[in-house]
C-alpha positions as CSV (number, residue, x, y, z in Angstrom):
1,X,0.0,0.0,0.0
2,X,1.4,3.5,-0.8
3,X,2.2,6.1,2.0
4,X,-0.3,8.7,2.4
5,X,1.0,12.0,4.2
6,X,-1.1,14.4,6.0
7,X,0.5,17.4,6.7
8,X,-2.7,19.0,7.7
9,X,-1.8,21.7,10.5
10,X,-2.5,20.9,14.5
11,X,-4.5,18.0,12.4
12,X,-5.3,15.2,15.0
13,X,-4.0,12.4,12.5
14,X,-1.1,14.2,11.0
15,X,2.1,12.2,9.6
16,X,4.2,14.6,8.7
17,X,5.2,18.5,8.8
18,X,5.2,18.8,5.4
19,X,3.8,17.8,1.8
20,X,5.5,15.8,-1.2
21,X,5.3,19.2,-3.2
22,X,6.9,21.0,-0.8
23,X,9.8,19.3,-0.4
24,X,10.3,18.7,-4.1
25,X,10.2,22.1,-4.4
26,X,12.7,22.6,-2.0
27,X,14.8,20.2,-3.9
28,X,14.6,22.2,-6.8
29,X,17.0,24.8,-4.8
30,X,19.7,22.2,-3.8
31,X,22.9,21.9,-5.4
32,X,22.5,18.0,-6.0
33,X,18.8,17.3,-6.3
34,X,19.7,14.0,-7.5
35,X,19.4,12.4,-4.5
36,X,16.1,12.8,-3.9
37,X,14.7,13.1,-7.4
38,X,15.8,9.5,-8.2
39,X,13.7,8.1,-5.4
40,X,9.2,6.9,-6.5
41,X,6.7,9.2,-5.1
42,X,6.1,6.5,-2.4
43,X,9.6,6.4,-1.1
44,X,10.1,10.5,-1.4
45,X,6.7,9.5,1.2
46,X,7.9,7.2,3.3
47,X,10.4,9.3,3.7
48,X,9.1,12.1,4.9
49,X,6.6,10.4,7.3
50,X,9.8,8.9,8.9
51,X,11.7,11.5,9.1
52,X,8.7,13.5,10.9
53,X,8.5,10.7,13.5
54,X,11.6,11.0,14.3
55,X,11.6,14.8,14.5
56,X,8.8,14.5,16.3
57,X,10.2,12.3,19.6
58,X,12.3,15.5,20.5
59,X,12.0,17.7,23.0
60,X,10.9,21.3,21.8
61,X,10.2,24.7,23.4
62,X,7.0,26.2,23.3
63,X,3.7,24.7,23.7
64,X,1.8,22.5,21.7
65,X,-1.3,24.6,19.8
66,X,-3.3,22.3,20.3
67,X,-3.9,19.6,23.0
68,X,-5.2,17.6,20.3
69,X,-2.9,18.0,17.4
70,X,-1.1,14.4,16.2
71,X,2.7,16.2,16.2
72,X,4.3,18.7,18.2
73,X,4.4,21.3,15.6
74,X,3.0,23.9,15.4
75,X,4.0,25.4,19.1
76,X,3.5,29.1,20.4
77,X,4.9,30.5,23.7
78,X,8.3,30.7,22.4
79,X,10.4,33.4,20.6
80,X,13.3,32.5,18.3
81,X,15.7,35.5,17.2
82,X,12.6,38.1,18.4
83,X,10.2,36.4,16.2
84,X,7.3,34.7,18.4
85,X,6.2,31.3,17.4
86,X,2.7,31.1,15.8
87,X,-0.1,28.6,15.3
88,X,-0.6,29.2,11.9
89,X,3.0,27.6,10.7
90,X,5.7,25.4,11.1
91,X,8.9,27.3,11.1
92,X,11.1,27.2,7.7
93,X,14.5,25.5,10.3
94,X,11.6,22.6,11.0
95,X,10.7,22.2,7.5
96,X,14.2,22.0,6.1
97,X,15.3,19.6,8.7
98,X,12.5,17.4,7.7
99,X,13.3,17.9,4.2
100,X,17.1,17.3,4.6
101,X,16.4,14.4,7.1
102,X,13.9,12.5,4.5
103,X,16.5,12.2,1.7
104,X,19.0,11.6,4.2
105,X,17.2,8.4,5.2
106,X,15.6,7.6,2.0
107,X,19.6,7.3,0.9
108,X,20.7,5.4,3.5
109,X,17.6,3.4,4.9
110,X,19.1,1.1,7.8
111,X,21.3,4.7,9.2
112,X,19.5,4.7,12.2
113,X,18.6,1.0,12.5
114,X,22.1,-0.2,11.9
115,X,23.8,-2.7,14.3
116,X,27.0,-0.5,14.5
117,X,26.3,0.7,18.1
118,X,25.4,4.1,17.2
119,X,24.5,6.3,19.9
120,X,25.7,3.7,22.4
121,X,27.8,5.1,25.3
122,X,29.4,2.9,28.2
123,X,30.8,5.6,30.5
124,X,30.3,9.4,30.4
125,X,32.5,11.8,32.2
126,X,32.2,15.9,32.9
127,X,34.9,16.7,35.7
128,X,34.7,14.4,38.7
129,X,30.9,13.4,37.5
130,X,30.5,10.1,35.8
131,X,27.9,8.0,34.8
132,X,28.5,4.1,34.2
133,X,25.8,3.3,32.0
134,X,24.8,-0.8,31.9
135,X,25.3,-1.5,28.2
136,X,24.0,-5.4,28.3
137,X,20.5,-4.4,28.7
138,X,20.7,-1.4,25.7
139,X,19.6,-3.2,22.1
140,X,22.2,-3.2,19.6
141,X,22.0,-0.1,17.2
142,X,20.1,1.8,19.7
143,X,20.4,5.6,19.3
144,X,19.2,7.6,21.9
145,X,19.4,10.8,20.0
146,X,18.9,11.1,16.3
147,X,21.8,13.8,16.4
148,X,23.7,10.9,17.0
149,X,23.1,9.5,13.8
150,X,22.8,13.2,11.9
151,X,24.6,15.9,14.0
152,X,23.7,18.2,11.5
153,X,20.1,18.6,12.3
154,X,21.7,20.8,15.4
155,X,22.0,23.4,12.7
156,X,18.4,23.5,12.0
157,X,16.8,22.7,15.1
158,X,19.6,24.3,17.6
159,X,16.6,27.3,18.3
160,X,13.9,25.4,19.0
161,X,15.3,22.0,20.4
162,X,15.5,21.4,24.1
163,X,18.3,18.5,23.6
164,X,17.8,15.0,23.1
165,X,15.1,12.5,22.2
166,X,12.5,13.1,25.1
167,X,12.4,9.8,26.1
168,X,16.1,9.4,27.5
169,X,16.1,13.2,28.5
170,X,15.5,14.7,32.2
171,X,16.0,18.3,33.0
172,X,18.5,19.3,35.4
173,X,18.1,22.6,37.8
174,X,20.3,24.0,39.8
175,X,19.0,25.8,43.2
């Protein structure tokens, strides 16, 4: 069956933060196009609904619009370089992440399955503080952050990005 986005905004069963005909549009602008031009309608799809999940488990700043939107985008309650975020879009950084994500994994499909160990970390250490982490019970090819995999989505999401994938993330406070 072919993949069906719907990139309906604050939409309660949206897949994905953009459209097909956005981002081929946006291809048109790239230096190598190639690389997403070469891929079926379905894949350019799938791709794009994946890369929108995966988007989609970090944490942002900013409030959901809607308590009953499917994604996290669109958010208000925020302001990035004095511009406040608005209900009525998904910010240009978001869509080009998605964009650039989608033929990122539509190129290299197991990148962020892979059995390399991406993303995998025995022992951190800042100063005296370390943290031993028990690596026998982590899956192989676990990421815990898709910056792991593609550090350069910091680029695009650096403004509105609390960190990490929210489900391995906690917020520290000092007092």
């Amino acid at each position: 069956m072919a993949a069906v986005i719907d990139a309906t905004l604050a939409g309660t069963s949206s897949n994905s933060y953009v459209t097909l005909v956005e981002a081929n549009t946006y291809f048109e602008t790239v230096p190598d196009s190639s690389t997403w031009t070469n891929k079926t309608d379905d894949q350019k799809n799938r791709s794009l609904i994946s890369a929108t999940r995966w988007l989609d488990g970090l944490s942002y700043y900013g409030d959901r619009c809607e308590t009953t939107q499917a994604l996290r985008w669109p958010r208000d309650n925020y302001t990035v370089d004095g511009i406040e975020l608005a209900c009525t879009l998904i910010p240009s950084a978001i869509k080009s992440a998605t964009f650039e994500l989608a033929r990122a994994l539509a190129n290299d499909t197991s990148a962020v399955t892979n059995s390399t160990g991406t993303g995998l970390y025995e022992q951190v250490e800042l100063g005296d503080l370390k943290v031993k982490y028990n690596t026998a019970s982590q899956a192989t090819g676990t990421i815990n952050n898709i910056f792991d995999v593609y550090p350069w989505l910091q680029a695009y999401l650096g403004s509105y990005c609390q960190g990490g994938s929210s489900n391995f993330q906690v917020q520290l406070v000092r007092g």
